[in-house]
NUVO-300977 format. One record per residue (C-alpha): residue number from 1; x, y, z; residue in three letters. Coordinates in steps of 0.1 Angstrom, whole numbers. Example, Ala and Ser with C-alpha at 12.3 -4.5 7.8 and 13.67 -1.06 7.14 Angstrom:
<1 <123 -45 78> "ALA"> <2 <137 -11 71> "SER"> 
//
This chain:
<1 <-256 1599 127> "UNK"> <2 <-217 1605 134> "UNK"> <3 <-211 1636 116> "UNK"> <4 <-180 1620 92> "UNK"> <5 <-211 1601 79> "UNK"> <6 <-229 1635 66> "UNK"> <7 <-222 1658 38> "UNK"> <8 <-214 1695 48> "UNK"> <9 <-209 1715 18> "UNK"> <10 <-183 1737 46> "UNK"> <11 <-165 1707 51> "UNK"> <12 <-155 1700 14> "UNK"> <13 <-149 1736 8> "UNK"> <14 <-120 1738 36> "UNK"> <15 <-110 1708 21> "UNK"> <16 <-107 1721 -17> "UNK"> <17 <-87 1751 -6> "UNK"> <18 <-69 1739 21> "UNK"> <19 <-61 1703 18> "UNK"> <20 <-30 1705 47> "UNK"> <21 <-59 1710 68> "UNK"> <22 <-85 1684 59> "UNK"> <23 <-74 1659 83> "UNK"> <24 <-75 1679 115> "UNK"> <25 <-105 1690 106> "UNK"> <26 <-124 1664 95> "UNK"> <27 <-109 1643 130> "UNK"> <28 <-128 1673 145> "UNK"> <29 <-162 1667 129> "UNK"> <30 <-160 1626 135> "UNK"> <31 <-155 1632 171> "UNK"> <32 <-184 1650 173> "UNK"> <33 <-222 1647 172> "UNK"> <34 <-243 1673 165> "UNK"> <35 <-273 1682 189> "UNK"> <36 <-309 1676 184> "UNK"> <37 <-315 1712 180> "UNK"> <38 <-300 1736 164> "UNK"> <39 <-276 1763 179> "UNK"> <40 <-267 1794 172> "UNK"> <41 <-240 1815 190> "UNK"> <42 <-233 1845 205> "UNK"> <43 <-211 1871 192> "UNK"> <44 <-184 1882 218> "UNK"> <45 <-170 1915 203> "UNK"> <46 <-132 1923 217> "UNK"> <47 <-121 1956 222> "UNK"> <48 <-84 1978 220> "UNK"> <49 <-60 1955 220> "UNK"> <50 <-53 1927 197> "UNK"> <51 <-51 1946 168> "UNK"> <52 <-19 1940 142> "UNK"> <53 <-8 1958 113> "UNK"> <54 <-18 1924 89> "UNK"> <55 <-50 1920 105> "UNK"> <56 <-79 1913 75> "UNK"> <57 <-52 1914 50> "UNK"> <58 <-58 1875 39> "UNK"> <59 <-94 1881 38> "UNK"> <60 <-96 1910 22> "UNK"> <61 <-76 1886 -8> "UNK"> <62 <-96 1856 -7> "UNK"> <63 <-128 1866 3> "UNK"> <64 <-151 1890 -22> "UNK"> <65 <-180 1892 3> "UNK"> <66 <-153 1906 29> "UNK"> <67 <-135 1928 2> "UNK"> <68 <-169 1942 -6> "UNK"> <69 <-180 1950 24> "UNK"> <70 <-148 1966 37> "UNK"> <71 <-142 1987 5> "UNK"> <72 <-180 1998 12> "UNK"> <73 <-174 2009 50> "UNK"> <74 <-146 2024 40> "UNK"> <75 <-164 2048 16> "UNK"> <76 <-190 2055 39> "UNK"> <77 <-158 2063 60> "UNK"> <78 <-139 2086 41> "UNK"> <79 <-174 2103 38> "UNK"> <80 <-175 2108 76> "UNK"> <81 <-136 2116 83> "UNK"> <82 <-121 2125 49> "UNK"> <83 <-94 2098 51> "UNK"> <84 <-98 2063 38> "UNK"> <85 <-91 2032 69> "UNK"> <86 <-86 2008 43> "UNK"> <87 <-53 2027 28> "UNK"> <88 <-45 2020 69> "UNK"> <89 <-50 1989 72> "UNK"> <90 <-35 1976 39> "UNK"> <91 <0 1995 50> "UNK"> <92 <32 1974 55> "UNK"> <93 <46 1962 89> "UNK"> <94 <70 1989 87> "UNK"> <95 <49 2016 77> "UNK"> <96 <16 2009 104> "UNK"> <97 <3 2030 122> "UNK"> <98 <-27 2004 136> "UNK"> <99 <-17 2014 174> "UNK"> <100 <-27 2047 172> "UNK"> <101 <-63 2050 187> "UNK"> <102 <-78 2071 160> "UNK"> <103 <-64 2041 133> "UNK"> <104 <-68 2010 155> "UNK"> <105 <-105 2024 169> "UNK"> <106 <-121 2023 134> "UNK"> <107 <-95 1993 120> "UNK"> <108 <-113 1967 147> "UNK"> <109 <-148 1984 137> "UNK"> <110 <-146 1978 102> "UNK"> <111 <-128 1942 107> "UNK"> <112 <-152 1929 127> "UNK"> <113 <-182 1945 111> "UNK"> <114 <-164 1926 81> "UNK"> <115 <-162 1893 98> "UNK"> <116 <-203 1895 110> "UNK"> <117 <-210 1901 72> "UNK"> <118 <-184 1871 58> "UNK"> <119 <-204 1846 84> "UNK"> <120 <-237 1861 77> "UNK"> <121 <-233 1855 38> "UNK"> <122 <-222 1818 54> "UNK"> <123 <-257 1816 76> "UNK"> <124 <-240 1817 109> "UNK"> <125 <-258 1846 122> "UNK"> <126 <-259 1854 162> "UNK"> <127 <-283 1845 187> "UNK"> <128 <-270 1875 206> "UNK"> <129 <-243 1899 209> "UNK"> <130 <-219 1911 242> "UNK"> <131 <-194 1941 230> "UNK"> <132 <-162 1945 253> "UNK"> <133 <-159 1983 251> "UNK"> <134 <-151 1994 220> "UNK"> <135 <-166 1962 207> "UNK"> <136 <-195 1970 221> "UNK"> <137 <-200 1990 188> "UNK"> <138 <-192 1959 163> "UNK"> <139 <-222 1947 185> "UNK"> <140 <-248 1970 182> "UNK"> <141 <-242 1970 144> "UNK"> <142 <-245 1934 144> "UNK"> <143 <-276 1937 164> "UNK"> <144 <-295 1960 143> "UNK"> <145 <-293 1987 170> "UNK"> <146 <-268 2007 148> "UNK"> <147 <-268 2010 111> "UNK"> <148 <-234 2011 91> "UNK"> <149 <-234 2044 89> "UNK"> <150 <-239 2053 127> "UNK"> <151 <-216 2029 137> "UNK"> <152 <-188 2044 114> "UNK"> <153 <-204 2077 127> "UNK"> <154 <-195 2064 167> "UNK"> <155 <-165 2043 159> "UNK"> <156 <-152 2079 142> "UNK"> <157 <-159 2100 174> "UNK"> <158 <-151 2077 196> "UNK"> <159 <-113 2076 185> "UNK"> <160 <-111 2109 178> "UNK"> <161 <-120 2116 212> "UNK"> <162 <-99 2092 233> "UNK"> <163 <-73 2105 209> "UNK"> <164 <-74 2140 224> "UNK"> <165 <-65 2121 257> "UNK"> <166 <-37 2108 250> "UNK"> <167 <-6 2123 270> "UNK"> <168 <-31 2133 299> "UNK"> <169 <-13 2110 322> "UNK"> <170 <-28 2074 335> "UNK"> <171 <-18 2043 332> "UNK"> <172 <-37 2007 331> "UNK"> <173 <-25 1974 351> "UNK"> <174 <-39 1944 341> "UNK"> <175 <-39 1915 373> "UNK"> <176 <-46 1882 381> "UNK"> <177 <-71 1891 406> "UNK"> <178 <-110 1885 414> "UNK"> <179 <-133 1924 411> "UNK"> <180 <-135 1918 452> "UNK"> <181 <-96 1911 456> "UNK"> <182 <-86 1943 431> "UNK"> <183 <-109 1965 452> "UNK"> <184 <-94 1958 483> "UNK"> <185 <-57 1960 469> "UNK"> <186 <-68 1996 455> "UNK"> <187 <-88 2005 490> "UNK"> <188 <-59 2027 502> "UNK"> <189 <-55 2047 468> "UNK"> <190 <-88 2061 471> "UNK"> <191 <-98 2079 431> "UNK"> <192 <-66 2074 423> "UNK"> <193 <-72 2037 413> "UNK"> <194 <-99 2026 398> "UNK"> <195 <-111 1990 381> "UNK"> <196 <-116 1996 345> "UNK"> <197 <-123 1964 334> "UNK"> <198 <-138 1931 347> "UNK"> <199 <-125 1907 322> "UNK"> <200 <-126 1872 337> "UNK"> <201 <-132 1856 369> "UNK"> <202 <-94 1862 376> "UNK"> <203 <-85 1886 354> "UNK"> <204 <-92 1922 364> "UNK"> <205 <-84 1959 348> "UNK"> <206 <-68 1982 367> "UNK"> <207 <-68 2024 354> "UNK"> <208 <-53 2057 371> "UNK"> <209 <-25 2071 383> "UNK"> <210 <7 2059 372> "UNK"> <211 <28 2059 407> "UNK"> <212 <-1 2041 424> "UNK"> <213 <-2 2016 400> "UNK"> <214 <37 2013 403> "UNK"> <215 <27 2007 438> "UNK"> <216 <4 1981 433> "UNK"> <217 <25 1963 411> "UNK"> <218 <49 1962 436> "UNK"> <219 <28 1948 457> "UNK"> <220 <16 1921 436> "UNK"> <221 <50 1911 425> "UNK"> <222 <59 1903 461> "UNK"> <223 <34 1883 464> "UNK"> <224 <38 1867 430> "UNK"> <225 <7 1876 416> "UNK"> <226 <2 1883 379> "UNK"> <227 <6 1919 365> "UNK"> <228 <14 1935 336> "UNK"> <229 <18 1970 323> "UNK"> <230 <-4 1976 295> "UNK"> <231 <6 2000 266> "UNK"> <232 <-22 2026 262> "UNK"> <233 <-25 2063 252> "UNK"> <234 <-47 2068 285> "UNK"> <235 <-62 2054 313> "UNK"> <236 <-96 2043 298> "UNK"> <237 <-125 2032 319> "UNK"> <238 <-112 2058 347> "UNK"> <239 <-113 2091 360> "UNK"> <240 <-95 2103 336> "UNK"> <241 <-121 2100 311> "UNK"> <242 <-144 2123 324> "UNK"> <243 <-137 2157 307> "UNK"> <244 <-139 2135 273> "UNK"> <245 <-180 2125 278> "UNK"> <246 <-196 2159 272> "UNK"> <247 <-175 2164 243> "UNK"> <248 <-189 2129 229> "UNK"> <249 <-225 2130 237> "UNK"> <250 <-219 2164 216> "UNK"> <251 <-202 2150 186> "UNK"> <252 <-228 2121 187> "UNK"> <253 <-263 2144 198> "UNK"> <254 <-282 2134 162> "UNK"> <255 <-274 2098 168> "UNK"> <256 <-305 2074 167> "UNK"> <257 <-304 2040 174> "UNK"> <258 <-326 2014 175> "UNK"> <259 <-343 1984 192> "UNK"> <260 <-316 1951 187> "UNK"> <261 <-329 1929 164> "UNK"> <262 <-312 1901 184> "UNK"> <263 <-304 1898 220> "UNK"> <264 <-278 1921 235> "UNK"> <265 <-257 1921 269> "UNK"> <266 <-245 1955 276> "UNK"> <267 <-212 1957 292> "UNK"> <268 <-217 1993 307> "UNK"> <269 <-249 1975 330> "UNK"> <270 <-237 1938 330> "UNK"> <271 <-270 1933 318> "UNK"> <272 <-298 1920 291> "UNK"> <273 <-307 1956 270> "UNK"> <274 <-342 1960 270> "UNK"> <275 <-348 1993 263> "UNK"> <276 <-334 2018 239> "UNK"> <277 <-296 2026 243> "UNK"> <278 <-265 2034 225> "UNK"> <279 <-272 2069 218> "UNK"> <280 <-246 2098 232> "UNK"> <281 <-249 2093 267> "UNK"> <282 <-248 2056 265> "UNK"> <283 <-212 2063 242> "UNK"> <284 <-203 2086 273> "UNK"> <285 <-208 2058 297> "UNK"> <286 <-187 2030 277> "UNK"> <287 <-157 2053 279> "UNK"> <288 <-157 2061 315> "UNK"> <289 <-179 2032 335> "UNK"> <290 <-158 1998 341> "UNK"> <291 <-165 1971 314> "UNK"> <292 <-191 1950 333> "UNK"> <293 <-179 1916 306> "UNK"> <294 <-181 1890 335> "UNK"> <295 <-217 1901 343> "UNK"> <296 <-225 1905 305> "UNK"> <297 <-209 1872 300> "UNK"> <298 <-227 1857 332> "UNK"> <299 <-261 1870 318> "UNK"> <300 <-261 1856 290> "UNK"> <301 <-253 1824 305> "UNK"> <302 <-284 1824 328> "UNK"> <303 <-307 1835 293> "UNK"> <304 <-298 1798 283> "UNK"> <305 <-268 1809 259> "UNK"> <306 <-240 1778 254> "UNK"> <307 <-220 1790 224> "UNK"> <308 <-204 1813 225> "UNK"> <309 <-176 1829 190> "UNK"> <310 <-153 1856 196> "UNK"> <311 <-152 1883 168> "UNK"> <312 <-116 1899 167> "UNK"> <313 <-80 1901 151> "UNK"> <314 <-69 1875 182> "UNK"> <315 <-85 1861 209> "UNK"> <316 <-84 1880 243> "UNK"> <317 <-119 1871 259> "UNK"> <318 <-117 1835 247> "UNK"> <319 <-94 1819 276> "UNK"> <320 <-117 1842 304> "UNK"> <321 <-147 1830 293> "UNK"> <322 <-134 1793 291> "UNK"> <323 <-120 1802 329> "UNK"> <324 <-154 1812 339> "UNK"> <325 <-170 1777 325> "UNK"> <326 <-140 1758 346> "UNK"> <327 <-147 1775 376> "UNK"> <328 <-181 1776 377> "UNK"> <329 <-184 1742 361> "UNK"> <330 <-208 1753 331> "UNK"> <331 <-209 1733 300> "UNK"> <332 <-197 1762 275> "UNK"> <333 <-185 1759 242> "UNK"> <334 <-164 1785 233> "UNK"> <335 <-147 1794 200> "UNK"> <336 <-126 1819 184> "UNK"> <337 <-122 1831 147> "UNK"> <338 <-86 1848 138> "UNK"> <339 <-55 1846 155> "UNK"> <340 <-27 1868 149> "UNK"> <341 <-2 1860 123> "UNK"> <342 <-18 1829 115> "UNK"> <343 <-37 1823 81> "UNK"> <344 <-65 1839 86> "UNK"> <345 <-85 1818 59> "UNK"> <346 <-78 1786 76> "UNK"> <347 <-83 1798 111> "UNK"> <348 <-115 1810 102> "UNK"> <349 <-123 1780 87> "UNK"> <350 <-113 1760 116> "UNK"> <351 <-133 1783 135> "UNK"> <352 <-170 1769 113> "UNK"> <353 <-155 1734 118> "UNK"> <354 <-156 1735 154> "UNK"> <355 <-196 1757 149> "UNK"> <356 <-207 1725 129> "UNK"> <357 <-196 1703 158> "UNK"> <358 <-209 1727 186> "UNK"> <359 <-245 1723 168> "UNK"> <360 <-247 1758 145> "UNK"> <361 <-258 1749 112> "UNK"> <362 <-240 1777 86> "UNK"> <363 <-262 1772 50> "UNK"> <364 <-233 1770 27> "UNK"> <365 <-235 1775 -9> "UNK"> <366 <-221 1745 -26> "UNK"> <367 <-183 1743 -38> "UNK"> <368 <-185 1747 -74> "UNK"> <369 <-215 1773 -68> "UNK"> <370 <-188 1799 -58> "UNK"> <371 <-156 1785 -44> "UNK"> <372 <-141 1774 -75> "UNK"> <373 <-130 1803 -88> "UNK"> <374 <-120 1814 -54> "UNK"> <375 <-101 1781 -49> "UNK"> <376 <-81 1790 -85> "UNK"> <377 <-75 1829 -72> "UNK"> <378 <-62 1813 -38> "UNK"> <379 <-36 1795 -60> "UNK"> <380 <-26 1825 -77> "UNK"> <381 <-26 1849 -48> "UNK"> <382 <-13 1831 -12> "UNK"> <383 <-32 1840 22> "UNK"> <384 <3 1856 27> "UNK"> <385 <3 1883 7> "UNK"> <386 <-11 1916 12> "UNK"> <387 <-45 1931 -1> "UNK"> 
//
């Protein structure tokens, strides 16, 4: 049955608080037929990066099971670091200080965290979880392997650590280049180059020292092939990470996780977990290995997974792993859910819209069972506006 035939509760609520919307969406849903069976995606975490000073702000004023859950974190928070992230993230353009590591680090925990708990209260829960980096600890969370607390515990560690090292010198380069093309670019640098990150098919991280990068930028630009200089306190995923891991597997020594409730792809090993992990060492690992997200990504892939939502401020992984289905010709769906200085209420709402066509199958409480109120509030307090 087309789907513009069939009642979704989701459907009408987007429609009841965002009627410039409706159309779009519901073109979306008539062009579509859902699956026999039922999907459910997986939960692609980002990392540093796309982080803004208004990022959660709209939720945080229309949605109470977001509000809640991020005014809880942040208690459990302020318990582990004796300041409050929330006051940080609800600070003005001009006062933000979200690009600091120890702010952003625990900002893109608790917003993600936030986001898992606003689709969860919506039934669309993961089939499995891939964490770039520091996502990788929205992940575990969301996989059972960490609970709130040790999460904020990591997430609070973790920043403060990479903190201490900023100004140590490094830089990052990110190209348009394949892992095998990078390494042979950085051959003649020796340790003074490393790859940080795999990101894409044709979109590699580069870390070290700042003159050789120089150099290899140089290089590429004659060539006319894509770099950028990224803006970072350090040179993460590099050697210059490695007097920071025995301080963290200190600061994190009574951490115990658990088994993942859900699947998991690690992006330290590129690989399905299937044994216990995330503890100190692991934390050690993630900021000094390269981010293994293509063979993450790729695993997943060959586990049968087709859907795939990225979990973020803005989406960063999104157009690699759409890259990766072009060039490998793999029938992938894959969605984001926010998008920087966009209304965050109707992206994400966008976001279900194009779930519902992709075969996930959220359990919605009926409009008038809670949104009616929450449609009256919206009217009263614009997305626009600050928590």
């Amino acid at each position: 049955m087309p789907l513009s035939r069939v009642s979704f509760p989701a459907r009408d609520r987007l429609a009841h608080a965002y009627p410039t919307t409706r159309s779009r969406t519901e073109w979306t849903l008539s062009q579509k037929r859902l699956p026999l069976a039922i999907v459910k995606p997986v939960f692609v975490f980002s990392g540093m990066g796309p982080q803004w000073w208004g990022m959660g702000q709209q939720l945080f004023e229309r949605e109470r099971v977001f509000r809640e859950f991020v005014t809880r974190a942040d208690a459990l928070f302020q318990a582990e670091s004796g300041w409050s992230i929330l006051a940080e993230m609800r600070r003005t353009k001009e006062t933000s200080r979200i690009n600091q590591t120890i702010i952003a680090q625990p900002g893109i925990f608790v917003l993600q965290a936030g986001l898992v708990e606003l689709l969860g209260s919506w039934g669309v829960r993961p089939a499995a979880v891939i964490g770039h980096s520091l996502g990788e600890n929205a992940a575990a969370y969301a996989a059972g392997a960490l609970t709130l607390e040790q999460a904020l515990h990591v997430v609070y560690h973790r920043s403060q650590t990479l903190a201490r090292a900023a100004g140590t010198g490094g830089g990052m380069l990110a190209v348009g280049l394949s892992e095998d093309e990078a390494l042979a670019v950085i051959a003649p640098y020796g340790d003074k180059v490393t790859v940080a990150a795999i990101n894409g098919l044709t979109r590699v991280t580069l870390a070290g020292d700042t003159d050789a990068l120089a150099e290899v930028a140089a290089r590429l630009k004659v060539k006319s092939i894509f770099h950028r200089t990224l803006r970072v306190e350090a040179a993460y995923h590099s050697c210059y990470m490695e007097s920071f891991k025995q301080p963290l597997i200190d600061a994190l020594a009574d951490l115990r996780p658990s088994l993942p409730g859900v699947g998991m792809y690690s992006t330290v090993t590129g690989a399905a977990v299937s044994e216990l992990a995330y503890d100190g060492p692991y934390w050690a690992r993630n900021i000094r290995e390269s981010v293994q997200f293509v063979r993450a990504f790729a695993s997943s892939i060959n586990d049968g997974h087709r859907l795939f939502l990225e979990i973020g401020a803005h989406p960063v992984l999104t157009a690699s792993m759409r890259e990766y289905a072009a060039l490998t010709k793999a029938d992938l769906t894959v969605i984001s859910t926010l998008v920087r200085e966009a209304d965050e209420c109707t992206t994400l709402f966008k976001s279900l819209a194009g779930l519902y066509a992709a075969g996930c199958d959220p359990a919605y409480p009926r409009p008038r069972e809670r949104h009616e109120e929450e449609a009256e509030l919206a009217l009263e307090h614009p997305c626009s506006r600050r928590f």
